[in-house]
VOBA-1610 file (N, C-alpha, C; in pm, whole numbers, padded with zeros to 5 digits, always signed):
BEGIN
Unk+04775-04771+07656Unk+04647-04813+07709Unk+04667-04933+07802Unk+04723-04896+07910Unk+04706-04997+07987Unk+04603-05111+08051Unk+04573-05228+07964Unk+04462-05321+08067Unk+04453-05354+08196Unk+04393-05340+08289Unk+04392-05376+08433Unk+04317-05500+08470Unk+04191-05507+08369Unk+04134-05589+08432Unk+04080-05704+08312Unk+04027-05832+08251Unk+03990-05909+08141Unk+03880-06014+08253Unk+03789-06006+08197Unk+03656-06121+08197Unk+03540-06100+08150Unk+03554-06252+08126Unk+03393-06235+08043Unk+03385-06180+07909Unk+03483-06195+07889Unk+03537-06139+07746Unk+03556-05967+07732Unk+03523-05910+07899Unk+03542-05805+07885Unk+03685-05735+07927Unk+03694-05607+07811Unk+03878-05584+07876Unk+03835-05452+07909Unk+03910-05408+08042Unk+03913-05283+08099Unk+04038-05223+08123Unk+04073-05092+08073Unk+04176-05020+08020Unk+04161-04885+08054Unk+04269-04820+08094Unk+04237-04653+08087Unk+04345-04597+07988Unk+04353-04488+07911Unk+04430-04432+07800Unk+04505-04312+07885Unk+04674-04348+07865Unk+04763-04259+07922Unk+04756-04183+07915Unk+04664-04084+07847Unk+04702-03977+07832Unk+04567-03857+07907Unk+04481-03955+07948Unk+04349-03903+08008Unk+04395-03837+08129Unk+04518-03830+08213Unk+04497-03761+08339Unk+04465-03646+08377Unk+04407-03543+08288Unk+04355-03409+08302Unk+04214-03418+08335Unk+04123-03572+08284Unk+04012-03570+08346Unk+03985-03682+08471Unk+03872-03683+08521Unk+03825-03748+08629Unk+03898-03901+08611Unk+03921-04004+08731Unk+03916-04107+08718Unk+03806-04177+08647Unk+03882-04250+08560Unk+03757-04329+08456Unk+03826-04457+08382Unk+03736-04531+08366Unk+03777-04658+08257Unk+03751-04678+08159Unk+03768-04725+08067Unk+03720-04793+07933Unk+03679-04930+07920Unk+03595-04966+07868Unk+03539-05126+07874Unk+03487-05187+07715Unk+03549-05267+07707Unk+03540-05321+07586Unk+03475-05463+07554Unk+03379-05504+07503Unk+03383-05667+07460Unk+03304-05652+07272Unk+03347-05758+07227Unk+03338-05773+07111Unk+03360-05622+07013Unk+03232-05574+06965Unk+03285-05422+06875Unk+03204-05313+06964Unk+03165-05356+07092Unk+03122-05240+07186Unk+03231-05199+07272Unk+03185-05050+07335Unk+03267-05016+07413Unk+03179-04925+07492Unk+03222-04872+07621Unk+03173-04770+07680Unk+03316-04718+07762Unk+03273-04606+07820Unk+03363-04483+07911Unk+03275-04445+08032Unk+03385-04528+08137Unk+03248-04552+08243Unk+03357-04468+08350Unk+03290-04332+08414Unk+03368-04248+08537Unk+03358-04360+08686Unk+03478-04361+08784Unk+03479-04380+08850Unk+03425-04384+08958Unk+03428-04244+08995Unk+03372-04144+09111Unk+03290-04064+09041Unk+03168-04068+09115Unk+03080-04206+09130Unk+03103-04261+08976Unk+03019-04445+09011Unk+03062-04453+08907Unk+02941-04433+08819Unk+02962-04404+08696Unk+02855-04401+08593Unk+02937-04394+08429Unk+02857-04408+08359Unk+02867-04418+08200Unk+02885-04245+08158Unk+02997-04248+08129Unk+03017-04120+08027Unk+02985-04108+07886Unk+03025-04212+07810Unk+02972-04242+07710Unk+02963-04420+07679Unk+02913-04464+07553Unk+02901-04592+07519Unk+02832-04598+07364Unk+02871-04723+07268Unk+02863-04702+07157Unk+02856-04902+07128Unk+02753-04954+07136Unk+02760-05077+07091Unk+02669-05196+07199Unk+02680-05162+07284Unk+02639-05184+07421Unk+02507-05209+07399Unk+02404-05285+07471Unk+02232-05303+07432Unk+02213-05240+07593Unk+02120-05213+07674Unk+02108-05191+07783Unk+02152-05301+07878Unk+02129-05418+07889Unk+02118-05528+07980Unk+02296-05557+07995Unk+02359-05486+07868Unk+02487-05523+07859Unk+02584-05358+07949Unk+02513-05259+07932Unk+02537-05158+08020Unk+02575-05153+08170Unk+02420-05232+08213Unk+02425-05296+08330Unk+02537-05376+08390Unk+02555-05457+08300Unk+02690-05529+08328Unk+02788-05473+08357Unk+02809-05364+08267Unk+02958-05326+08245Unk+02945-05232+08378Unk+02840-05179+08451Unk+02815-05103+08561Unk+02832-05199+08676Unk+02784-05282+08703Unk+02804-05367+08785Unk+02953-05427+08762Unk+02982-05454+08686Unk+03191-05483+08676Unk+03255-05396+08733Unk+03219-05270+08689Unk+03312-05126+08776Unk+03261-05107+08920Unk+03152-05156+08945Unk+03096-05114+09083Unk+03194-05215+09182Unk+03192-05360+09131Unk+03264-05471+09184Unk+03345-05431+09181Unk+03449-05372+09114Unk+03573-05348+09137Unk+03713-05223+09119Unk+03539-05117+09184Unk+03583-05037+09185Unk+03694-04958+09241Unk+03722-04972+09388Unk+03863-04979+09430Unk+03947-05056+09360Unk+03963-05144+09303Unk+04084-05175+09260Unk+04124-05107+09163Unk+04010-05076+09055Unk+04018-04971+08907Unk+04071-04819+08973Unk+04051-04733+09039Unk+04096-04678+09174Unk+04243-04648+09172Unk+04287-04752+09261Unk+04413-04748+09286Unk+04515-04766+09201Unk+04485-04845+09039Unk+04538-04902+08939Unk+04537-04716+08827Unk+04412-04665+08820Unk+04430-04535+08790Unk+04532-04463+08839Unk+04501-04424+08985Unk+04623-04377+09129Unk+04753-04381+09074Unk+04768-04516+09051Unk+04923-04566+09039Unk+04952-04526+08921Unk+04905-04522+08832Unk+04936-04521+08726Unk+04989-04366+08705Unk+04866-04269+08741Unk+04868-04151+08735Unk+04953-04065+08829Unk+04952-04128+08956Unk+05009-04075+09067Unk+04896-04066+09164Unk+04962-04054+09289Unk+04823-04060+09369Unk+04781-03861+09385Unk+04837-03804+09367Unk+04790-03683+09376Unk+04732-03611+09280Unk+04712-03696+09165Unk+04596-03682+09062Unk+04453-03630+09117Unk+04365-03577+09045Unk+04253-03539+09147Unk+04129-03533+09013Unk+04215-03541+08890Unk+04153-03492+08726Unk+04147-03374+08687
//
């Protein structure tokens, strides 16, 4: 599970073994989490999260979404497609 990204107490990670589906992240703070797709981005799932804290975690991936992107890319290869 590689981390890419930490603030705000939030950690963002994708799981090695996901490359059969779409580019996507994982986002974590305290005992919440969500599974937020890349392209485009949106919430796949989430489990702990209040709404206002959703938002957040949407607006974190939106900010930095190319970089989450290319850090997937690399990771996966760039001719990944999901």
């Amino acid at each position: 599970m590689p981390t890419i990204y930490r603030s705000n107490g939030f950690r963002v990670y994708f799981y090695s073994r996901e490359n059969s589906e779409p580019p996507d992240v994982h986002i974590d703070r305290g005992g919440a989490t969500a599974k937020v797709w890349l392209e485009p981005v949106a919430i796949a799932s989430h489990a702990g999260f209040a709404g206002r804290e959703l938002a957040d975690v949407l607006a974190l991936v939106r900010t930095h979404q190319q970089v989450f992107l290319e850090a997937w890319h690399g990771f996966f290869g760039a001719g990944q497609s999901g």
